[in-house]
N, CA, C and O atoms as a GROMACS GRO file, in nm:
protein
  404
    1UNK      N    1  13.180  -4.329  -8.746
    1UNK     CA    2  13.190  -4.189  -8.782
    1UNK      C    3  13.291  -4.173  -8.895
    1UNK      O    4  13.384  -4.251  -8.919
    2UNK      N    5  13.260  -4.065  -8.959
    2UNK     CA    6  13.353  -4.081  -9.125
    2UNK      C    7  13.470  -3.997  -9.022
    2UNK      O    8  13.449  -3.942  -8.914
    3UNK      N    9  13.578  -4.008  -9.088
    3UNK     CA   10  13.698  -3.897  -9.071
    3UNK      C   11  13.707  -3.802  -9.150
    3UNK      O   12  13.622  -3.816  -9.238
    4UNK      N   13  13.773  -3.704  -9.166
    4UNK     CA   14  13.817  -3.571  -9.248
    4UNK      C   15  13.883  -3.636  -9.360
    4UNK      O   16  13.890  -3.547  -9.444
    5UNK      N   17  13.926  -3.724  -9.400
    5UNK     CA   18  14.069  -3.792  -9.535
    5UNK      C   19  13.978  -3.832  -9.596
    5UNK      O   20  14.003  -3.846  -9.716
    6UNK      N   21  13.807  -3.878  -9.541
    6UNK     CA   22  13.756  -3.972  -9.596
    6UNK      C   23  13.663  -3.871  -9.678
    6UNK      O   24  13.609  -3.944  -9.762
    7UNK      N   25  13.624  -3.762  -9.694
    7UNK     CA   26  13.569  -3.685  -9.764
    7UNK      C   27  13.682  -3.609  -9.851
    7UNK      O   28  13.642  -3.530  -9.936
    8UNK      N   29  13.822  -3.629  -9.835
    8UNK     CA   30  13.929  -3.532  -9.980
    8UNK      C   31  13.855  -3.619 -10.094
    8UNK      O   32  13.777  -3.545 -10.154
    9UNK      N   33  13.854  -3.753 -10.146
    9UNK     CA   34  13.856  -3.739 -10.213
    9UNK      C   35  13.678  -3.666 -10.278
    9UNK      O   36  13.670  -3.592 -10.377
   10UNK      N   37  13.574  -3.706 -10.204
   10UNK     CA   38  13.439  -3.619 -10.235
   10UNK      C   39  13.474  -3.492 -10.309
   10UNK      O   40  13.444  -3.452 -10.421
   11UNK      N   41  13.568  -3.424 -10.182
   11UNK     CA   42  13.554  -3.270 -10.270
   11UNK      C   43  13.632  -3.271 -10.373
   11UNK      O   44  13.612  -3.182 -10.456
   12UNK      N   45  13.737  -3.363 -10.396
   12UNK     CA   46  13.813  -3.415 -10.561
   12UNK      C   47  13.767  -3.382 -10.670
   12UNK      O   48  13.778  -3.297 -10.758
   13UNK      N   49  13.669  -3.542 -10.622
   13UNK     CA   50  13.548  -3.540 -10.734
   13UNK      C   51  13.452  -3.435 -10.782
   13UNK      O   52  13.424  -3.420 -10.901
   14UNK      N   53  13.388  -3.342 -10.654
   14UNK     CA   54  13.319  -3.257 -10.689
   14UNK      C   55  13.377  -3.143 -10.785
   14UNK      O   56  13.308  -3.077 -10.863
   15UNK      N   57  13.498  -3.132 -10.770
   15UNK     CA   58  13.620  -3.020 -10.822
   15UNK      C   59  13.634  -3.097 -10.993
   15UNK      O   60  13.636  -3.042 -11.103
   16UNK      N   61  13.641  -3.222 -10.959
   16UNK     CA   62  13.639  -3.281 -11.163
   16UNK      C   63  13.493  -3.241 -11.213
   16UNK      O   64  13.483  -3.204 -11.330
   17UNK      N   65  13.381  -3.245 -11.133
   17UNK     CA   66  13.291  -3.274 -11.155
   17UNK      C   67  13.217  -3.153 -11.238
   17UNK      O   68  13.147  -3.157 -11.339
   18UNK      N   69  13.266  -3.026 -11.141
   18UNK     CA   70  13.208  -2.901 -11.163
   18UNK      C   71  13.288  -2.818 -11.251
   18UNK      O   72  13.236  -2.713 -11.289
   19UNK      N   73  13.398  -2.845 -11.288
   19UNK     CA   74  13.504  -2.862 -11.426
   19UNK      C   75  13.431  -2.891 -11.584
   19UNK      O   76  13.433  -2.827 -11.689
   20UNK      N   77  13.366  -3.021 -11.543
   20UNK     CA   78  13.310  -3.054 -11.641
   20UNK      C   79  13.166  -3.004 -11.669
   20UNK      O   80  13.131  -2.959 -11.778
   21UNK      N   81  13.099  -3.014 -11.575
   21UNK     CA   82  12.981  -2.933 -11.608
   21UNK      C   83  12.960  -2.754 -11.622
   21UNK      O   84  12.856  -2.698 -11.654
   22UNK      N   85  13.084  -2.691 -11.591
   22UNK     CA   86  13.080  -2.567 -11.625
   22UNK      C   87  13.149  -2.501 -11.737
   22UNK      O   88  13.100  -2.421 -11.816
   23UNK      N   89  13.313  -2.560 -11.731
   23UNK     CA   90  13.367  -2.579 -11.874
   23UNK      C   91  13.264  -2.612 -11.971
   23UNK      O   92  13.247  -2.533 -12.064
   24UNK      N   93  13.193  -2.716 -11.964
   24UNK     CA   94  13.138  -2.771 -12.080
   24UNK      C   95  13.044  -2.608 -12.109
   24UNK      O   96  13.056  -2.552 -12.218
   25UNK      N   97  12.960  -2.550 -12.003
   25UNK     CA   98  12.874  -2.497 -12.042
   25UNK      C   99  12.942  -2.386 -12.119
   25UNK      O  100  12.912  -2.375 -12.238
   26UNK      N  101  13.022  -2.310 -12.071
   26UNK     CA  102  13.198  -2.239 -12.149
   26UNK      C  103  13.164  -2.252 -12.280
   26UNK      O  104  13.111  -2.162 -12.345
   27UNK      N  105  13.206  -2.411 -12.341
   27UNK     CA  106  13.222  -2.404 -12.416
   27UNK      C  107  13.084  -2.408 -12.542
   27UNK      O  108  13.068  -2.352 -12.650
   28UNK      N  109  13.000  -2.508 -12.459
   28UNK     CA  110  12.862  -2.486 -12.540
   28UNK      C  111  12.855  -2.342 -12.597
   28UNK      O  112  12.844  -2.312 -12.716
   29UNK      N  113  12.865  -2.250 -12.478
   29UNK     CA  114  12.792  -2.115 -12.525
   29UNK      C  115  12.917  -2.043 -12.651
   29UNK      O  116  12.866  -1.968 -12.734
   30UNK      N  117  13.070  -2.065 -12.661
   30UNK     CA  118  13.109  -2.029 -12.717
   30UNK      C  119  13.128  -2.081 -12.857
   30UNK      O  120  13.188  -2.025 -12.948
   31UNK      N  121  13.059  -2.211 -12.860
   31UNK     CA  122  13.031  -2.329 -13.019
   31UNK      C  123  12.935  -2.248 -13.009
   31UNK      O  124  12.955  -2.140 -13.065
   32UNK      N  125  12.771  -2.269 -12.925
   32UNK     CA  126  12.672  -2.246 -12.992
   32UNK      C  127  12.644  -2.111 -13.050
   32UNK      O  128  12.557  -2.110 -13.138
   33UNK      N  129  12.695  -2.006 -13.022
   33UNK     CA  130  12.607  -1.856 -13.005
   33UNK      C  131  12.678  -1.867 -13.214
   33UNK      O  132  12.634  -1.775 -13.283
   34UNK      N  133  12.757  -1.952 -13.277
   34UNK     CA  134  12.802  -1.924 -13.359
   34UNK      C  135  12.728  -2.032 -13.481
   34UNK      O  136  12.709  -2.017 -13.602
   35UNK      N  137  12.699  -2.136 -13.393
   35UNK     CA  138  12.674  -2.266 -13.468
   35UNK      C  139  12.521  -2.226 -13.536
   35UNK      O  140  12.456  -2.138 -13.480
   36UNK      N  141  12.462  -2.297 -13.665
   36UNK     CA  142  12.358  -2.339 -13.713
   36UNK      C  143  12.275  -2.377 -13.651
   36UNK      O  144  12.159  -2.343 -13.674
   37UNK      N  145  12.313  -2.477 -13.536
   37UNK     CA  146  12.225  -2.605 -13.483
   37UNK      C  147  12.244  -2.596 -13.288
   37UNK      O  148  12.275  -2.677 -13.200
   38UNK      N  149  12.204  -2.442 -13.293
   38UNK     CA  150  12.246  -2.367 -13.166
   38UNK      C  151  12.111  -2.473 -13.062
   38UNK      O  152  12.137  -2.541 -12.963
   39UNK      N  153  11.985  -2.457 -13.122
   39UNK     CA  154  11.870  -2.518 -13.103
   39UNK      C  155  11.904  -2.657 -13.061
   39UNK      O  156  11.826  -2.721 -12.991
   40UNK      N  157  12.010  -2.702 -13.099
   40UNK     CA  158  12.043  -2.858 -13.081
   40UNK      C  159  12.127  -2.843 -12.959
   40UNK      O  160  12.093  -2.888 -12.850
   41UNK      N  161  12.250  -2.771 -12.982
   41UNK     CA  162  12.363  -2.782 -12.899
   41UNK      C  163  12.338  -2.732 -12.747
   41UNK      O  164  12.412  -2.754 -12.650
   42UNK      N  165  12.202  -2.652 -12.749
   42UNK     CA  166  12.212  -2.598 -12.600
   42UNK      C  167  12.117  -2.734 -12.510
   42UNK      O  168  12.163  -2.810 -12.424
   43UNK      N  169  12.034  -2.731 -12.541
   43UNK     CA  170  11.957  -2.864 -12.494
   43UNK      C  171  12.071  -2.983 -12.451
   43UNK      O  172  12.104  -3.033 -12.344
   44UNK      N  173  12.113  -3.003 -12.590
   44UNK     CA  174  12.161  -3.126 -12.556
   44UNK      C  175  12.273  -3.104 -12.499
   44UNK      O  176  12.328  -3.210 -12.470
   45UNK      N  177  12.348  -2.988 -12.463
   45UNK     CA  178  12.474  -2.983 -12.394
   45UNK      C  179  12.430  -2.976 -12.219
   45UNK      O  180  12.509  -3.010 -12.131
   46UNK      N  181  12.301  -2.931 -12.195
   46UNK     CA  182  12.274  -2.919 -12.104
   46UNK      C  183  12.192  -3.054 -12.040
   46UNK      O  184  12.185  -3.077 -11.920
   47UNK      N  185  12.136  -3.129 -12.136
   47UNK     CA  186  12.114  -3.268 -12.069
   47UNK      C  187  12.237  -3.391 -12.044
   47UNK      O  188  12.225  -3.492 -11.976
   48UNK      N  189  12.328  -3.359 -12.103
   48UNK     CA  190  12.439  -3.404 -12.102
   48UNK      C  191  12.516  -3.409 -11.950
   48UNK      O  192  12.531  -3.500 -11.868
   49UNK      N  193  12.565  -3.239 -11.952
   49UNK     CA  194  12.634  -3.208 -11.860
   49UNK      C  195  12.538  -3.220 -11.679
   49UNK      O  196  12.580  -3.210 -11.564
   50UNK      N  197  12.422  -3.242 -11.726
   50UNK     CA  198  12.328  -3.288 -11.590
   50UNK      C  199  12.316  -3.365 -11.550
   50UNK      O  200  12.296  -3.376 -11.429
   51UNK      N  201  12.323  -3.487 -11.653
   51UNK     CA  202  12.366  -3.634 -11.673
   51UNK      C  203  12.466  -3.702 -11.595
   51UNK      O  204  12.454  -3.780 -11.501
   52UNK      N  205  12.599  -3.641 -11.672
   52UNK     CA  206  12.709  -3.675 -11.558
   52UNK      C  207  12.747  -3.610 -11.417
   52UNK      O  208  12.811  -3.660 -11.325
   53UNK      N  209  12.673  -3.446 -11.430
   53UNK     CA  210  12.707  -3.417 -11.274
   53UNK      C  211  12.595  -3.520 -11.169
   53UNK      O  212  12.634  -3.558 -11.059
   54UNK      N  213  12.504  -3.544 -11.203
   54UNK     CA  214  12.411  -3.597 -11.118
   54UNK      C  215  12.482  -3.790 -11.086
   54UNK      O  216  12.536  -3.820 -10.980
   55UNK      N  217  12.466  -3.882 -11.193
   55UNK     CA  218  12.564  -3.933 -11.215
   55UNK      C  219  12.665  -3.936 -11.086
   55UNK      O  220  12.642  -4.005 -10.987
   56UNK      N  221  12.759  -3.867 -11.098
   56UNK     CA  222  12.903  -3.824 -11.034
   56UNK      C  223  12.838  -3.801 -10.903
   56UNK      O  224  12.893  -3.872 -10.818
   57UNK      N  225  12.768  -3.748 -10.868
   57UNK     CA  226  12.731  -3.704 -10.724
   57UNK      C  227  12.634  -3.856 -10.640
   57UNK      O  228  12.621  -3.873 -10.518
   58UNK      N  229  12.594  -3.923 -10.722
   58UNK     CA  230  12.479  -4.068 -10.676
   58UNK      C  231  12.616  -4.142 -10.630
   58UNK      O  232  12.632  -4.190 -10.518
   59UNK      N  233  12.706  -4.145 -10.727
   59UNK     CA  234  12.800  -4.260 -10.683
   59UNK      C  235  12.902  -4.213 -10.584
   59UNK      O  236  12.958  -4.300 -10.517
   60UNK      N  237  12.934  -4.083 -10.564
   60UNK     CA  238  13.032  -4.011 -10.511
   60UNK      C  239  12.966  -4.046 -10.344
   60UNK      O  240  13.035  -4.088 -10.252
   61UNK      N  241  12.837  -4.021 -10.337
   61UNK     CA  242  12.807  -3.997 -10.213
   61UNK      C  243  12.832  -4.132 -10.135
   61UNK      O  244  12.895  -4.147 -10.030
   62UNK      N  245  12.756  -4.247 -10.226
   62UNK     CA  246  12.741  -4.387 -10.132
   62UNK      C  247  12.650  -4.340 -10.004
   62UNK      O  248  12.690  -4.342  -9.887
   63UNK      N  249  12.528  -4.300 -10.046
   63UNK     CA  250  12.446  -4.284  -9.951
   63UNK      C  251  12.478  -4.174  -9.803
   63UNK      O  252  12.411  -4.171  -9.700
   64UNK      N  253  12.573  -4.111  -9.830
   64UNK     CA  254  12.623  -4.037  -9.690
   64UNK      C  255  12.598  -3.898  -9.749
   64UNK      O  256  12.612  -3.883  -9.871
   65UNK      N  257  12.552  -3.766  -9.645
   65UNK     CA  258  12.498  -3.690  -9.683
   65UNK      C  259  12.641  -3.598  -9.677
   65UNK      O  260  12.669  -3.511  -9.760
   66UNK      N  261  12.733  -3.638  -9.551
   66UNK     CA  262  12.842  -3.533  -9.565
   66UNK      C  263  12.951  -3.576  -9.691
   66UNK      O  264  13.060  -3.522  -9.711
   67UNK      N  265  12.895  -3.680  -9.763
   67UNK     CA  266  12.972  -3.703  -9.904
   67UNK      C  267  12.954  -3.596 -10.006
   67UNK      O  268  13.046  -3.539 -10.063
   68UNK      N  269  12.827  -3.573 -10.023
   68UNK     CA  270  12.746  -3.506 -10.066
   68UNK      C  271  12.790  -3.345 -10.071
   68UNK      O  272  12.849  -3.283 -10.159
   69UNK      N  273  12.738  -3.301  -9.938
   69UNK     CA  274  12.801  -3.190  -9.912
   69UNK      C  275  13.000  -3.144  -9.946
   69UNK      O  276  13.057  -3.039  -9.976
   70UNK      N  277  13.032  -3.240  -9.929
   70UNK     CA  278  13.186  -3.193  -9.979
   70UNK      C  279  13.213  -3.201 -10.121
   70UNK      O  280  13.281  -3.119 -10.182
   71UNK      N  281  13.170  -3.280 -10.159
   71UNK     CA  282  13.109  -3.276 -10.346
   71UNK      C  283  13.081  -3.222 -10.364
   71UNK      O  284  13.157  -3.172 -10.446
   72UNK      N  285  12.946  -3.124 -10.344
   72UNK     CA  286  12.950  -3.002 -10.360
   72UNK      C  287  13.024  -2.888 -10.366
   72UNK      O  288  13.043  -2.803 -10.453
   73UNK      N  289  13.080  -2.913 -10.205
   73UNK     CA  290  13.188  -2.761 -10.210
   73UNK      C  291  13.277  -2.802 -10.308
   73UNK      O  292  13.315  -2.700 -10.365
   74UNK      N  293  13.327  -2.894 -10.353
   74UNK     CA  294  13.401  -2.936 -10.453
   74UNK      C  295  13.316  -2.852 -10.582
   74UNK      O  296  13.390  -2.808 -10.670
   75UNK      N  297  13.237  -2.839 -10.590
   75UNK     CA  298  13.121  -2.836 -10.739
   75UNK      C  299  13.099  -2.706 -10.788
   75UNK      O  300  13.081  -2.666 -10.902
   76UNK      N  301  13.105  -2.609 -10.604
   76UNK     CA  302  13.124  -2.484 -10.610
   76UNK      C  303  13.260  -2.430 -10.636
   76UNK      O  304  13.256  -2.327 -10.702
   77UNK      N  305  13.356  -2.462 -10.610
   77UNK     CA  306  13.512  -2.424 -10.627
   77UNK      C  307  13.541  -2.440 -10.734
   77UNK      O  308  13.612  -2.355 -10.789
   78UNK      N  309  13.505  -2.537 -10.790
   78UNK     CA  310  13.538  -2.550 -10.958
   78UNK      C  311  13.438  -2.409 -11.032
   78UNK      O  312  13.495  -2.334 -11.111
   79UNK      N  313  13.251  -2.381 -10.987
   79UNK     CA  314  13.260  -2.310 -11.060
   79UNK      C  315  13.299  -2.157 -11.050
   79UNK      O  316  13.250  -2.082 -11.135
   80UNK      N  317  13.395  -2.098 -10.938
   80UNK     CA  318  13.400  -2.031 -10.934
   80UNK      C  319  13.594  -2.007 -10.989
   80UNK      O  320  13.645  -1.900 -11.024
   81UNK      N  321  13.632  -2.080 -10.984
   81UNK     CA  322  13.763  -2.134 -11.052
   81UNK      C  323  13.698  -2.095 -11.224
   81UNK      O  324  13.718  -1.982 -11.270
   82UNK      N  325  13.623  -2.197 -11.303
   82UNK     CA  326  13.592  -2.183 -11.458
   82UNK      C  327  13.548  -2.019 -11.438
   82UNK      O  328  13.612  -1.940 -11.507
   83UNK      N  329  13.439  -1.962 -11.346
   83UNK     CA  330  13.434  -1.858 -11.382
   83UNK      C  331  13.542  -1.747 -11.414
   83UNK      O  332  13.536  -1.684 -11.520
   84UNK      N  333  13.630  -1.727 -11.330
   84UNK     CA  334  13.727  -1.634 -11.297
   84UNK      C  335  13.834  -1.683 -11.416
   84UNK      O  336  13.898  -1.598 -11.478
   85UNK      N  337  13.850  -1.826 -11.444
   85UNK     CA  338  13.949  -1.852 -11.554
   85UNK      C  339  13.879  -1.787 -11.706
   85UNK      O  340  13.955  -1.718 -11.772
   86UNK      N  341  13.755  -1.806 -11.754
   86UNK     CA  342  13.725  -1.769 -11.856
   86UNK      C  343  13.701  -1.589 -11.866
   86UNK      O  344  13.692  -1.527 -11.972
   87UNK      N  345  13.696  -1.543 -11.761
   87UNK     CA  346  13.672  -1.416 -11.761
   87UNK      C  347  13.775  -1.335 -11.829
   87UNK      O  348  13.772  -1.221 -11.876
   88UNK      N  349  13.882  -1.438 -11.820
   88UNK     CA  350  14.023  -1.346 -11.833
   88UNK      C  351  14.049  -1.363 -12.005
   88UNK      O  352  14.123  -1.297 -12.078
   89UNK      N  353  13.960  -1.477 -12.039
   89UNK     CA  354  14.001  -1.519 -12.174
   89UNK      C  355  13.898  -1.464 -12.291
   89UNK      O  356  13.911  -1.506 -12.406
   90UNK      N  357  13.779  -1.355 -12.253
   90UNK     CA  358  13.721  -1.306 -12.325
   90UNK      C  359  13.751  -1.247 -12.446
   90UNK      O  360  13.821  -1.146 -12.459
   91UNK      N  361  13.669  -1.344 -12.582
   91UNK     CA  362  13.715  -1.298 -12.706
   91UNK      C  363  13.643  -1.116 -12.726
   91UNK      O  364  13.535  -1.060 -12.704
   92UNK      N  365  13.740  -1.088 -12.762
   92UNK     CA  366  13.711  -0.912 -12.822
   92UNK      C  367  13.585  -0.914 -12.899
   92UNK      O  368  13.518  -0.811 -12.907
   93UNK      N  369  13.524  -1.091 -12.991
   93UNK     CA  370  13.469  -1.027 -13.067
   93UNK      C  371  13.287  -1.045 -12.991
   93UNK      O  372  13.174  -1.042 -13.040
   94UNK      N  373  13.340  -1.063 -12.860
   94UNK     CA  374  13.206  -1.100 -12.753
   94UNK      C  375  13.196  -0.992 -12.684
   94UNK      O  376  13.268  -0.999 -12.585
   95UNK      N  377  13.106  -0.834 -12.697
   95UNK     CA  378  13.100  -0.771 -12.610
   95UNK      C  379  13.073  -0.803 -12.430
   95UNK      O  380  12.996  -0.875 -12.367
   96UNK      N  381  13.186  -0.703 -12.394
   96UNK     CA  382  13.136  -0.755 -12.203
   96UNK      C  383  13.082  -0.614 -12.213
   96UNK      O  384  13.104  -0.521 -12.292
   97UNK      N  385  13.022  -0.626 -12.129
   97UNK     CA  386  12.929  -0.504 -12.047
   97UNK      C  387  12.939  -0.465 -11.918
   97UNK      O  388  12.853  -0.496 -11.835
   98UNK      N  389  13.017  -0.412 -11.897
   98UNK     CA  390  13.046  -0.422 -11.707
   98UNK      C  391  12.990  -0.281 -11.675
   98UNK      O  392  13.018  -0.170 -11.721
   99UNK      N  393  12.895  -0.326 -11.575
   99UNK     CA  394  12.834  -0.220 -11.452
   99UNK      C  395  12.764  -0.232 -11.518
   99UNK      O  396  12.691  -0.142 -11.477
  100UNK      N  397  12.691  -0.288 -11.637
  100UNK     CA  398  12.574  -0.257 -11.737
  100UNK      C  399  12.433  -0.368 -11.622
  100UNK      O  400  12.453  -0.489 -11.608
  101UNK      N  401  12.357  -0.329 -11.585
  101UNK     CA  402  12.264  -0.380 -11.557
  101UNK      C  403  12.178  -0.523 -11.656
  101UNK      O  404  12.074  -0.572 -11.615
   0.00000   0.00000   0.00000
């Protein structure tokens, strides 16, 4: 039977993991919406960042499903962490729309 210590580091990883794949997306959208080669950067930022979360989660687990699952909650905490961090850092020259449907 696994112990509780033996899944910290899972949700670790899931917490680097979902860092990187949501940051990244962060930042894609704030290069691309400006860039030339927007057509390039979203694709490929998004096969990228699928790459290593998937990646990160095959090796993280070692075949155990409650690896898995705490990697996750790891995967979710990060993106709700990037969310709430970038919210605060909204450039003026990016309309927000709040309550806007």
């Amino acid at each position: 039977m696994i112990e509780a210590s033996a899944l910290v580091p899972a949700l670790l990883a899931g917490i680097v993991l979902g860092t990187i794949f949501f940051g990244g997306l962060w930042w894609t959208i704030r290069l691309g919406i400006s860039s030339k080669w927007a057509a390039v950067w979203f694709p490929g930022s998004l096969l990228l960042r699928t790459a290593i979360a998937l990646a990160g989660f095959y090796f993280i687990s070692q075949g155990d499903w409650r690896k898995v699952l705490a990697c996750l909650a790891g995967f979710l905490v990060a993106r709700l962490s990037v969310t709430l961090l970038t919210r605060a850092t909204l450039s003026p020259a990016i309309p927000c729309k709040r309550g806007a449907p």
